[in-house]
C-alpha positions as CSV (number, residue, x, y, z in Angstrom):
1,X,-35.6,30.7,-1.4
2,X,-33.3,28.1,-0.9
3,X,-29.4,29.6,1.1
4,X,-26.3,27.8,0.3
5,X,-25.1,26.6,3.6
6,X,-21.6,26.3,4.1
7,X,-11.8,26.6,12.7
8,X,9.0,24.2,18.5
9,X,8.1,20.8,19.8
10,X,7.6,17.4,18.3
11,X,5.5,15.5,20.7
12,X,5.9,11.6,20.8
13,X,3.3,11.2,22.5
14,X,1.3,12.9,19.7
15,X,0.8,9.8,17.4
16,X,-0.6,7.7,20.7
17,X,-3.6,10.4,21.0
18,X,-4.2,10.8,17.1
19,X,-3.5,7.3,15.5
20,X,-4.1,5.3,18.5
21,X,-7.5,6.5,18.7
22,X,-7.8,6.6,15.3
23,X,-11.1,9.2,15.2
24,X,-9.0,11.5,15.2
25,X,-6.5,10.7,12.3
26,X,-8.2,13.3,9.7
27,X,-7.1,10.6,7.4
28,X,-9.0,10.4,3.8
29,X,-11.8,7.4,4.9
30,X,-14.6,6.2,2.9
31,X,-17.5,9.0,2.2
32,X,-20.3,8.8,4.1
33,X,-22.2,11.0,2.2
34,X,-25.9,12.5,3.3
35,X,-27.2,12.6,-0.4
36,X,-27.3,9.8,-3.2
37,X,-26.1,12.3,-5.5
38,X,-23.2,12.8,-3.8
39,X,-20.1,10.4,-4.8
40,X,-16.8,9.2,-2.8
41,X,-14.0,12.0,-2.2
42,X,-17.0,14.7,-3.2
43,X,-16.2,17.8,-0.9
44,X,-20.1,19.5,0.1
45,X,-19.9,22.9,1.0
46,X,-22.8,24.6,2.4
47,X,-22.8,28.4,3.6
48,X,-24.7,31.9,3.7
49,X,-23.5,32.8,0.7
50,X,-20.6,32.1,-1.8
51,X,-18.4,34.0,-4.5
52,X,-16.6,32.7,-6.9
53,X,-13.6,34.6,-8.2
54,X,-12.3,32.8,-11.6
55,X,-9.4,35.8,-12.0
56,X,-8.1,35.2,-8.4
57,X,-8.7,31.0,-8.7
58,X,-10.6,31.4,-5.5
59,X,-14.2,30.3,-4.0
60,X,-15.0,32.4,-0.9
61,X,-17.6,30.9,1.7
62,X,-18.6,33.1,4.0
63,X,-21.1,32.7,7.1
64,X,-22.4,29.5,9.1
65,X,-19.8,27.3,6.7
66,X,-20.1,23.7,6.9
67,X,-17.4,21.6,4.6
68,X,-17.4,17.7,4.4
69,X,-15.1,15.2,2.6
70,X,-14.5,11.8,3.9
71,X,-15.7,11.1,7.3
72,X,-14.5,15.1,8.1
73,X,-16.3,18.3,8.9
74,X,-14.7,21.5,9.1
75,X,-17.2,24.3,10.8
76,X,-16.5,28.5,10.4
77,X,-17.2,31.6,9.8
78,X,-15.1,32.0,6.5
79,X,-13.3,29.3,4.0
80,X,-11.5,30.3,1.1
81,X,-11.1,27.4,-1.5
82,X,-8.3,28.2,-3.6
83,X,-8.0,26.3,-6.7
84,X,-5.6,25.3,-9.7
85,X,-6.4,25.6,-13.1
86,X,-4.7,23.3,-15.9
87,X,-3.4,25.5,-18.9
88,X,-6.9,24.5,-21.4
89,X,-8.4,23.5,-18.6
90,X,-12.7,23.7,-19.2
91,X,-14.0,24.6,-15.3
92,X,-17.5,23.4,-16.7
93,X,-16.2,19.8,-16.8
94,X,-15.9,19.6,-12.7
95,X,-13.8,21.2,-9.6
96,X,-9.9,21.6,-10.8
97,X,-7.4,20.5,-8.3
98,X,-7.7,22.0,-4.6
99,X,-4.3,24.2,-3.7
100,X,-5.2,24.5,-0.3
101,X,-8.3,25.7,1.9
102,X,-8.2,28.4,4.9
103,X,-10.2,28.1,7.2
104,X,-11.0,31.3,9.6
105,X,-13.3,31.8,12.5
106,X,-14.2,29.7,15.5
107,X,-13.0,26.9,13.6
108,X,-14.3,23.2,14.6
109,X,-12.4,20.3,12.6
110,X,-14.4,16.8,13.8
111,X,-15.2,13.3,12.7
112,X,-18.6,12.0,13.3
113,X,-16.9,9.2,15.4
114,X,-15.3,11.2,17.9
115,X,-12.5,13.8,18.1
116,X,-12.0,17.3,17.6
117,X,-9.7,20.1,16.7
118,X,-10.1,23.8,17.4
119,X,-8.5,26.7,16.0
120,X,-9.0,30.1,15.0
121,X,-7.4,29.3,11.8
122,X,-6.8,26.2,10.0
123,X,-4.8,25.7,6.4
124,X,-5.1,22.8,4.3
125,X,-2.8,22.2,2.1
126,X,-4.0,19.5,-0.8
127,X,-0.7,18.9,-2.4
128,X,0.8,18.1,1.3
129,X,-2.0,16.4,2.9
130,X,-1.4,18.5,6.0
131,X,-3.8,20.9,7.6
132,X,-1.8,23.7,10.3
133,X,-3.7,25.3,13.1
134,X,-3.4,28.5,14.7
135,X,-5.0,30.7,17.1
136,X,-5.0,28.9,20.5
137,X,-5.1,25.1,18.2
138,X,-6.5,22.6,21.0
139,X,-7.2,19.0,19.4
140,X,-9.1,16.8,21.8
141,X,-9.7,12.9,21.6
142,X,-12.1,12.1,24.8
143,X,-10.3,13.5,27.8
144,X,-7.6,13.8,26.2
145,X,-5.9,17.1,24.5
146,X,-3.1,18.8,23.3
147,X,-2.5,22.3,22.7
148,X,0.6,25.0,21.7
149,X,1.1,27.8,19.0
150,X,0.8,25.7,16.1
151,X,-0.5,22.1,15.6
152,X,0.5,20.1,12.2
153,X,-1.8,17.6,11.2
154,X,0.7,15.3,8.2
155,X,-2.3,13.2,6.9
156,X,-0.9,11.1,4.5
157,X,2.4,10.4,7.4
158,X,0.2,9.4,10.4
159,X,2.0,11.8,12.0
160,X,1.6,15.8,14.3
161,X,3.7,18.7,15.9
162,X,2.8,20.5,18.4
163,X,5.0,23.6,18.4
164,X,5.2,25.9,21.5
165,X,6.7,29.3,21.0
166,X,7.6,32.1,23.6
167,X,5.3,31.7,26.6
168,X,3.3,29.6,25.4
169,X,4.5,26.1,25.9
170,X,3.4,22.4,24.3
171,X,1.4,20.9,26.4
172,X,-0.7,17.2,26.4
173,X,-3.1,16.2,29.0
174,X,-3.6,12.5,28.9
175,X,-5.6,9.7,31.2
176,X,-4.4,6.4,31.0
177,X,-7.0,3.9,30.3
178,X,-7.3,1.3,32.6
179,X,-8.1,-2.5,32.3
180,X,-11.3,-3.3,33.5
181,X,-10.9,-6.0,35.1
């Protein structure tokens, strides 16, 4: 039997870390897909088990997930897909539009070239382009990292905010690179 298999301070030194070393942008790059039969800005999904709710617009992936679009990988325990229907709108014809995605659990957000960002919750919200962690957010390029309350990710601006809040301070831990020489 076959299973479907399925984580208040603006930083300047933010956009040096995540567009500098651009691994980590979480930008929309070209597919590199594992399948022939999967096309260019095709999300897979793969997951214990799934449940679709066509009432609530809502796909729930629950256990082991595993979601990859474009050059990214998100990794959890649960992701809820929440979805837009068009008034008329035929859901046999193909996915609708993508509200936004939540993802819960250990979360892991990488690109197979490097960089990663951890969370115990991460939103993604399609309309935006702009995915917000939670939960002890750390994103991490090499030796490098920076952690607070909340981390924005603007995707289509290039752009982050690390937000502290209370005790819990923004805070960057970057090495230089040095000129070999």
């Amino acid at each position: 039997m076959s299973r479907f298999k399925f984580r208040s301070i603006v930083l300047y030194i933010i956009p040096f870390i995540i567009f500098i070393h651009p691994v980590l942008g979480f930008s929309e790059a070209s597919m590199k897909g594992t399948s022939k039969d999967e096309k260019q800005g095709s999300i897979i999904i793969n997951s214990d088990t799934l449940e679709i709710d066509n009432v609530r617009n809502l796909v729930t992936f629950k256990g082991d997930v595993d979601a990859r679009r474009d050059d990214l990988t998100i990794n959890c325990e649960t992701l809820l897909l929440y979805y837009q229907k068009r008034p008329g709108e035929d859901l046999k014809k193909g996915i609708p539009n993508i509200d936004r995605i939540v993802a819960t659990g250990k979360v892991r957000i990488s690109r197979p070239a490097g960089g990663l960002a951890m969370a115990e919750k991460a939103v993604y919200y399609g309309d935006e382009e702009k995915i917000v962690l939670t939960g002890r957010p750390v994103v991490r390029q090499g030796d490098d990292s920076v952690e607070g309350s909340t981390i924005t990710l603007f995707l289509k601006d290039n752009r982050s905010v690390v937000e502290g809040s209370g005790d819990s301070r923004a805070r960057a831990v970057l090495f230089p690179k040095r000129d070999k020489r």
